[in-house]
C-alpha positions as CSV (number, residue, x, y, z in Angstrom):
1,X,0.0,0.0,0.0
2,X,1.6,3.7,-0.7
3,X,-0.4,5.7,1.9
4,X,0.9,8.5,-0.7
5,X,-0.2,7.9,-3.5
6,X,-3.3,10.3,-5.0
7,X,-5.3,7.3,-5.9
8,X,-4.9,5.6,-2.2
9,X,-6.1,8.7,-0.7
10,X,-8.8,9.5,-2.9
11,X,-10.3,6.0,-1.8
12,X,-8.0,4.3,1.1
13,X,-11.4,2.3,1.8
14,X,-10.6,-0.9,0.0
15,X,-7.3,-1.0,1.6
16,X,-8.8,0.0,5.0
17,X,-11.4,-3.3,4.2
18,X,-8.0,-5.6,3.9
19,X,-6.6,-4.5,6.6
20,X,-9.1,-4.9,9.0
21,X,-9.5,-8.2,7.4
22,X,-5.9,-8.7,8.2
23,X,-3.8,-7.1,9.5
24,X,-6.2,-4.5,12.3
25,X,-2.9,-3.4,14.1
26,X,-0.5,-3.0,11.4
27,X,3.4,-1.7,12.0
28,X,4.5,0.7,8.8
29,X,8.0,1.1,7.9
30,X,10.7,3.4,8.2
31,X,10.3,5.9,6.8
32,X,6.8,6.8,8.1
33,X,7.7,3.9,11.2
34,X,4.3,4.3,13.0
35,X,1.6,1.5,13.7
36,X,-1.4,1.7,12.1
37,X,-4.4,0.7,13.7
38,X,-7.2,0.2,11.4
39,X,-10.4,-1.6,13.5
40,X,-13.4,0.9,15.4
41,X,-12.5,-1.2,18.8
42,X,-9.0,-0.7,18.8
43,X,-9.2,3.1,17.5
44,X,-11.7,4.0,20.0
45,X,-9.3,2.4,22.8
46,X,-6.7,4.1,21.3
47,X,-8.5,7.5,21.4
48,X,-10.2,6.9,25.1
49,X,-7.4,4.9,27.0
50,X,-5.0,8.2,27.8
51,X,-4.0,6.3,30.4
52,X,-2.0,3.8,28.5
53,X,-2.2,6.2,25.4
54,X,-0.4,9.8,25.4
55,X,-1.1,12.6,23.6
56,X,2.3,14.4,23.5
57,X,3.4,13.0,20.1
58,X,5.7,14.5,17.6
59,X,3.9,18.0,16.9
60,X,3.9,21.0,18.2
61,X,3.9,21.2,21.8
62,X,2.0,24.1,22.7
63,X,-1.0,23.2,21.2
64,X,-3.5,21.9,23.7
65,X,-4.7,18.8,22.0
66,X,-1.3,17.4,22.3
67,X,-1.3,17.1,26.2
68,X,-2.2,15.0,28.7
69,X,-4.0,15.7,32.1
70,X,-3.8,17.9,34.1
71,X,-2.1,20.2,31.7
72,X,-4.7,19.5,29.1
73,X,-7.9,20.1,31.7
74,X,-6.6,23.3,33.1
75,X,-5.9,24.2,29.4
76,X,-9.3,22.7,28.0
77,X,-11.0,24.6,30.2
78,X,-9.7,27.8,30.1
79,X,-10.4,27.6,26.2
80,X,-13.9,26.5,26.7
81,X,-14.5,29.6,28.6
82,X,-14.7,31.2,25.4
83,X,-15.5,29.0,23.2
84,X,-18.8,28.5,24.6
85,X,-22.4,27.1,22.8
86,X,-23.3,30.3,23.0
87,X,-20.7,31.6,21.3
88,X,-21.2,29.1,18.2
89,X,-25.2,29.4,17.8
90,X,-24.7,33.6,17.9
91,X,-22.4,32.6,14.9
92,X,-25.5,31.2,12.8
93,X,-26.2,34.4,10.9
94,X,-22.9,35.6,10.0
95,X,-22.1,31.9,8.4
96,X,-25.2,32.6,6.4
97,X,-24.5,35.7,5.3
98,X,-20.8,34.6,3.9
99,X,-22.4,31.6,2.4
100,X,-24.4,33.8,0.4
101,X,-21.9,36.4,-0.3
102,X,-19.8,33.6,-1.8
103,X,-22.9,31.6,-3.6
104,X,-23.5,35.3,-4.7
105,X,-20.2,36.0,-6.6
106,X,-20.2,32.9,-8.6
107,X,-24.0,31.9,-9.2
108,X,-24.2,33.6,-12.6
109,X,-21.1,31.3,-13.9
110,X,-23.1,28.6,-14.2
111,X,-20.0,26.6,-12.6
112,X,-17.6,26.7,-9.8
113,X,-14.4,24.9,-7.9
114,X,-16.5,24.0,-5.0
115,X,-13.6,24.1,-2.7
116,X,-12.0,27.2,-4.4
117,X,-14.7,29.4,-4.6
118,X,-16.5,28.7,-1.3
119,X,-15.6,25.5,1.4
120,X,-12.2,27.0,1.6
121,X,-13.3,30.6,1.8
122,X,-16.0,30.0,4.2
123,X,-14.5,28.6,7.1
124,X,-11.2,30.6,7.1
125,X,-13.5,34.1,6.9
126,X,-15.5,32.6,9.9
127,X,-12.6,31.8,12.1
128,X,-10.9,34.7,11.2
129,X,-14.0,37.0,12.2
130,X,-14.3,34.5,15.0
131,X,-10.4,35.9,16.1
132,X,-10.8,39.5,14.6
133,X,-8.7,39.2,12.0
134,X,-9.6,42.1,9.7
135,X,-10.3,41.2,5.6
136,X,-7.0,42.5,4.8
137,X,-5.6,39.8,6.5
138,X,-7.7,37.4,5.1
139,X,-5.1,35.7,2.3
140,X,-1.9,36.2,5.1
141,X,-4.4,34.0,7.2
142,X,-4.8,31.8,4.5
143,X,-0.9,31.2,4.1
144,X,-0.7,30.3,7.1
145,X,-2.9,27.2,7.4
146,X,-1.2,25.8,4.5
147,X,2.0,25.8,5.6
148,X,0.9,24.4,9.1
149,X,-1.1,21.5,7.0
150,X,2.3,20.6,5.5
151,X,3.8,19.5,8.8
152,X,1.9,16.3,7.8
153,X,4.5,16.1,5.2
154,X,7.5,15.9,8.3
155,X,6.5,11.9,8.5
156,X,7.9,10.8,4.9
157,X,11.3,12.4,5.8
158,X,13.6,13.9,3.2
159,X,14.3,17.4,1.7
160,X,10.3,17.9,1.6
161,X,9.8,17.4,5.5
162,X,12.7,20.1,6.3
163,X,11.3,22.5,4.1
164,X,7.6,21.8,5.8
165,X,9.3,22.5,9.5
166,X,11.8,24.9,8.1
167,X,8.9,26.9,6.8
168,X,6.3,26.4,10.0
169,X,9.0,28.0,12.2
170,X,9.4,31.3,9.9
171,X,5.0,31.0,10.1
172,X,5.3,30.1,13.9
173,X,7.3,33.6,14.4
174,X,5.3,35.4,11.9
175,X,1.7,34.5,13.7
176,X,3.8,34.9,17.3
177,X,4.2,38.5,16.6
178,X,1.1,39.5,14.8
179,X,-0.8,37.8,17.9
180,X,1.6,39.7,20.1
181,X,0.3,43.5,18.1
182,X,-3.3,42.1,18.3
183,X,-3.0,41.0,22.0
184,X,-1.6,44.8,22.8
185,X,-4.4,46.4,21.2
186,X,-7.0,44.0,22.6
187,X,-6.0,44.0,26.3
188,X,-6.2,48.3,25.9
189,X,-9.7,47.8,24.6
190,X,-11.3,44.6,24.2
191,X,-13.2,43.3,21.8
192,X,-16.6,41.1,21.7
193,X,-14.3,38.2,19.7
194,X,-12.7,35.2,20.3
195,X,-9.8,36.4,21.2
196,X,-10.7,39.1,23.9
197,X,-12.3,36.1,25.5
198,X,-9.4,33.8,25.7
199,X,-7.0,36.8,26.8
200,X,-9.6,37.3,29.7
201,X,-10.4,33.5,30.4
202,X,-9.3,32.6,33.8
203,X,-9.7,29.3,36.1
204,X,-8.0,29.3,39.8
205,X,-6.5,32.5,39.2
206,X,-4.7,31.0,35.9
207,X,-5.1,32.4,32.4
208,X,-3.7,31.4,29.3
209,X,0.0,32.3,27.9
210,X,0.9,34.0,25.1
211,X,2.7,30.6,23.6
212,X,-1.2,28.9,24.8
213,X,-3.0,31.4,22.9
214,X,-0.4,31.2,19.5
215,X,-1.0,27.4,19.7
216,X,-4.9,27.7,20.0
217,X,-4.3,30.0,17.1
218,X,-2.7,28.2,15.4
219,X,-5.2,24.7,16.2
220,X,-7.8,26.7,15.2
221,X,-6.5,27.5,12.1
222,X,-6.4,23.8,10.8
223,X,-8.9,21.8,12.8
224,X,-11.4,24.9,12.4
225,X,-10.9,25.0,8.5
226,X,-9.9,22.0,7.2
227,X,-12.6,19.9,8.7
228,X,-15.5,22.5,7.7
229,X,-13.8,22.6,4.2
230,X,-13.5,18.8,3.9
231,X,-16.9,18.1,5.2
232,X,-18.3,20.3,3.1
233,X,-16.6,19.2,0.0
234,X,-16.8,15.8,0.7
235,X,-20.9,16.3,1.3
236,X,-21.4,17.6,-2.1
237,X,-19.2,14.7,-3.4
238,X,-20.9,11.8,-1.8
239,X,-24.6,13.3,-2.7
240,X,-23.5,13.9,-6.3
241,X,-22.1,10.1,-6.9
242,X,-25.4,8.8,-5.0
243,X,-28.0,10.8,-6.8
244,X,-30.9,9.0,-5.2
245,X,-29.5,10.1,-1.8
246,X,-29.5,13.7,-3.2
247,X,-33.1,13.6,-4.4
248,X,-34.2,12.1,-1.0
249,X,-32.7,15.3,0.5
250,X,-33.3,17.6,-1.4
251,X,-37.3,16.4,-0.9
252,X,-36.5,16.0,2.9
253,X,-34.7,18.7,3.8
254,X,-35.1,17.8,7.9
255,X,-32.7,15.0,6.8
256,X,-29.6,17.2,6.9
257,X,-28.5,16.7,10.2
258,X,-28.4,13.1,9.6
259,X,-26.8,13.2,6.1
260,X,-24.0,15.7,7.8
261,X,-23.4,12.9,10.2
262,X,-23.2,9.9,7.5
263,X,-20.6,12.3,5.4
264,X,-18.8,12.5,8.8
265,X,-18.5,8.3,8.7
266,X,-18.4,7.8,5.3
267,X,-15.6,10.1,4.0
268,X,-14.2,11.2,7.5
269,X,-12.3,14.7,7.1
270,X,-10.0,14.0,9.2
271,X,-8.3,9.8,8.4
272,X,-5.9,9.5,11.7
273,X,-5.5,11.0,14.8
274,X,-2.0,10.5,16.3
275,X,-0.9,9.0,19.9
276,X,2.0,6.9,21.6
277,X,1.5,4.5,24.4
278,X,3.0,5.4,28.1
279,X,3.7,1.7,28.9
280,X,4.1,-1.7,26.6
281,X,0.3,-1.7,25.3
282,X,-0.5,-5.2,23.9
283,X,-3.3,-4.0,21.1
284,X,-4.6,-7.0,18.3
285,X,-1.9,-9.3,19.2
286,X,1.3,-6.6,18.2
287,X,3.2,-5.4,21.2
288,X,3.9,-1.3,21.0
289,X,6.6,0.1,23.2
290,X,6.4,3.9,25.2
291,X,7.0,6.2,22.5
292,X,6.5,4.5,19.6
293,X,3.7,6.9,17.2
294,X,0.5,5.3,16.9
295,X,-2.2,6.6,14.2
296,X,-5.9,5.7,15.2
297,X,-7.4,5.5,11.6
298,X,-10.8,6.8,12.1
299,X,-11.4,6.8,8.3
300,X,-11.0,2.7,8.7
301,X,-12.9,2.5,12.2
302,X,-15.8,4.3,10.2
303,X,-16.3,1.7,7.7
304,X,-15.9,-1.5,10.4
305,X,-19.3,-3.8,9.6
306,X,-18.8,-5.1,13.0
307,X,-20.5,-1.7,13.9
308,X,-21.7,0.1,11.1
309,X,-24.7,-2.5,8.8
310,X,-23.8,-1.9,4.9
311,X,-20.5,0.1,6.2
312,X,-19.8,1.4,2.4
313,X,-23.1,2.3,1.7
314,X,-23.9,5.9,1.7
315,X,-27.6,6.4,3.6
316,X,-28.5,9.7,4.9
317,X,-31.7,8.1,7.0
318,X,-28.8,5.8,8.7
319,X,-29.9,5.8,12.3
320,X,-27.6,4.7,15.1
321,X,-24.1,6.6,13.8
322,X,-21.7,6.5,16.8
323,X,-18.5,7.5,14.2
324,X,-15.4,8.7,15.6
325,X,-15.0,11.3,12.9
326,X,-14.6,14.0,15.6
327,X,-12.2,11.6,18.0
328,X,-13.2,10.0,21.3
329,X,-13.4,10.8,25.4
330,X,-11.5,13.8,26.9
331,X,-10.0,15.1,23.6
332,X,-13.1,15.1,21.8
333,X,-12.8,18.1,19.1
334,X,-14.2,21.5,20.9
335,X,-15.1,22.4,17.2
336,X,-17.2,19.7,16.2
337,X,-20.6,22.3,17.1
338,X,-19.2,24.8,14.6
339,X,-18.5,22.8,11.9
340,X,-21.6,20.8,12.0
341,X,-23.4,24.7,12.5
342,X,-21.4,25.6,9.4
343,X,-21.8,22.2,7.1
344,X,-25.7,22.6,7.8
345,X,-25.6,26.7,6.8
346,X,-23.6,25.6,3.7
347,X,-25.3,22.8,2.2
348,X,-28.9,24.6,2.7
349,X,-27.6,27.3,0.8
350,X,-26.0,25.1,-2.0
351,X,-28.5,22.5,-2.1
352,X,-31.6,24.9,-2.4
353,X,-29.9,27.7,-4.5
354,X,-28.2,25.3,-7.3
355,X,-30.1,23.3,-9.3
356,X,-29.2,20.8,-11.3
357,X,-25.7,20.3,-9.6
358,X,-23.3,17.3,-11.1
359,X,-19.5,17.2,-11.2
360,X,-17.8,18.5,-14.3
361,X,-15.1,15.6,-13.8
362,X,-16.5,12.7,-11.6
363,X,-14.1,10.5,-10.7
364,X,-11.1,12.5,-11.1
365,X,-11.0,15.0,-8.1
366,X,-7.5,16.0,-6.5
367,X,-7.0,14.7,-3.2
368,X,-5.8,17.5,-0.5
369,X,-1.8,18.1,0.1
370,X,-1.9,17.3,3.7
371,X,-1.5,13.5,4.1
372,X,-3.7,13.3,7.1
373,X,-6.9,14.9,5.7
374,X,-9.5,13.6,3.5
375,X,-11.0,15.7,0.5
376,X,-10.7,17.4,-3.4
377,X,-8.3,20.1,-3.7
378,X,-10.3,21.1,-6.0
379,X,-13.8,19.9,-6.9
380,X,-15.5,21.2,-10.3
381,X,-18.7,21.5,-10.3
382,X,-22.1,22.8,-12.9
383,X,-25.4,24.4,-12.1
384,X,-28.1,26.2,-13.8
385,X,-27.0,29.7,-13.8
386,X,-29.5,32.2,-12.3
């Protein structure tokens, strides 16, 4: 299997099948030299057990999600503070209003790059107004977020992975002091936005560092765009190869929730999340030793027919759906209630403004540079222009 290769990552699911067939706990090579666990019971241990599984891998270390307790609670919670439901339902109208900007600028065309011309732009502009990050800064913003999705690139080694590390330090000090100016002006005269809450956030007389706040920054920036973009993308693919499933939606519109939820299992934005054991963990017969990487593939856990009927069938009226798209116990992703806010804005906009929407290439979609991520590049698509 090349885990590289554009055709394996626009559909990894057959492999996924033979492996859980096979080989469920799976040690890879040097030079990627991480086990692979493929199964839903041994991902979700994987993701729940932070007992016997750390989160403190190879990445950067000041971003909360790769912590263990108590550093991650205190840090959790003081993010939580402002991240609050409140927070995400007040953002409803706003991701309404972009998705209709954007639908706006392109509707007359007759055609579009879906991820180009609106599931890329729509998440970063929501985040960034989320932050306060002024339009100027919108395509800085975007430069950013692709260079920190290249770090995925570090695990194949070679001249590519020190140019993806040489390049997120330069972005690392960049972000560091354009927080820094932003922080400054904010802590003079605070702002109702995200980050005027997280500078103020406090628990036990704690508040978050500068280096906390970069790495939520930063976190933000990837988990908060790629997984809105992907899911998105990936939405519109999976309705538009099962056309039945798109008519029953578009007739059923109450069905969105559900269908948002069966795009989460069946083309999962996110393929792996990464930990390392503490102690010798004995997982489907292979023994892993403290430190060794570990990926929990939760693109191959969401396709296991032990606990998904007709895994590789696409049904939006699927009922029980308990996918691990979003990860597992106390690192389950903060996000998850804006992007689901944000698919559900989007695809009510797409899906009742476009008619007659089909894929100008089917088949042939670009998979996403970051190897860890799951969606087109770019994702052509026509409509009746109005």
């Amino acid at each position: 299997m090349d885990f590289f290769s554009d055709e394996m990552r626009r559909d990894p699911f057959p492999a996924y099948a033979r492996m859980r067939a096979h080989s469920p706990v799976f040690r890879c090579p040097p030079p990627f030299d991480a086990w692979m666990v493929f199964d839903y019971a041994g991902v979700k241990r994987v993701l729940s057990d932070h007992e016997a599984f750390s989160s403190a891998v190879p990445a950067p270390r000041n971003w909360f999600v790769f912590s263990d307790p108590p550093g991650h609670t205190k840090l959790r919670t003081l993010i939580a503070k402002a991240f609050t439901p409140r927070v995400i339902t007040g953002l409803e109208g706003r991701v309404r209003e972009l998705s209709r900007e954007l639908l706006d600028g392109v509707i007359g065309r007759g055609e579009m790059d879906l991820a180009a011309d609106y599931a890329v732009p729509l998440p970063m502009r929501v985040i960034a107004g989320m932050i306060g990050i002024p339009a100027g800064d919108w395509a800085r913003f975007k430069g950013w977020s692709d260079t920190i999705l290249r770090l995925s690139y570090t695990r194949s080694g070679g001249e590519e992975a020190e140019g993806a590390l040489a390049d997120f330090i330069e972005v690392t000090g960049e972000m560091s002091e354009y927080l820094k100016q932003m922080t400054a002006r904010l802590r003079a005269a605070p702002a109702d936005d995200l980050l005027s809450r997280l500078i103020a956030a406090e628990v036990d007389g704690e508040r978050l560092t500068h280096e906390e706040i970069l790495g939520f920054f930063q976190l933000l920036l990837v988990g908060g765009q790629e997984t809105t973009t992907n899911l998105i993308d990936n939405a519109i693919l999976c309705l538009l190869e099962q056309p039945e499933q798109l008519a029953l939606l578009r007739g059923r519109m109450e069905l969105l929730p559900s269908a948002i939820e069966e795009v989460l299992r069946y083309r999962s934005p996110f393929q792996w999340i990464m930990r390392t054991p503490r102690e010798p963990v004995e997982l489907g017969g292979q023994m892993m030793r403290p430190g060794e990487l570990v990926l929990a593939m939760v693109g191959s856990a969401n396709r296991d027919s032990s606990v998904f009927a007709e895994p590789d069938r696409f049904d939006i009226t699927r009922g029980a759906n308990p996918h691990l798209a979003f990860g597992h116990g106390i690192h389950f992703c903060m996000g998850a209630p804006l992007s689901r806010l944000e698919a559900r804005v989007a695809l009510t906009e797409l899906l009742t403004r476009l008619e007659g929407l089909e894929l100008v290439h089917p088949g042939e979609w670009e998979p996403r540079r970051a190897l860890h991520v799951h969606g087109p590049t770019r994702l052509g698509v026509r409509f009746a222009a109005s």
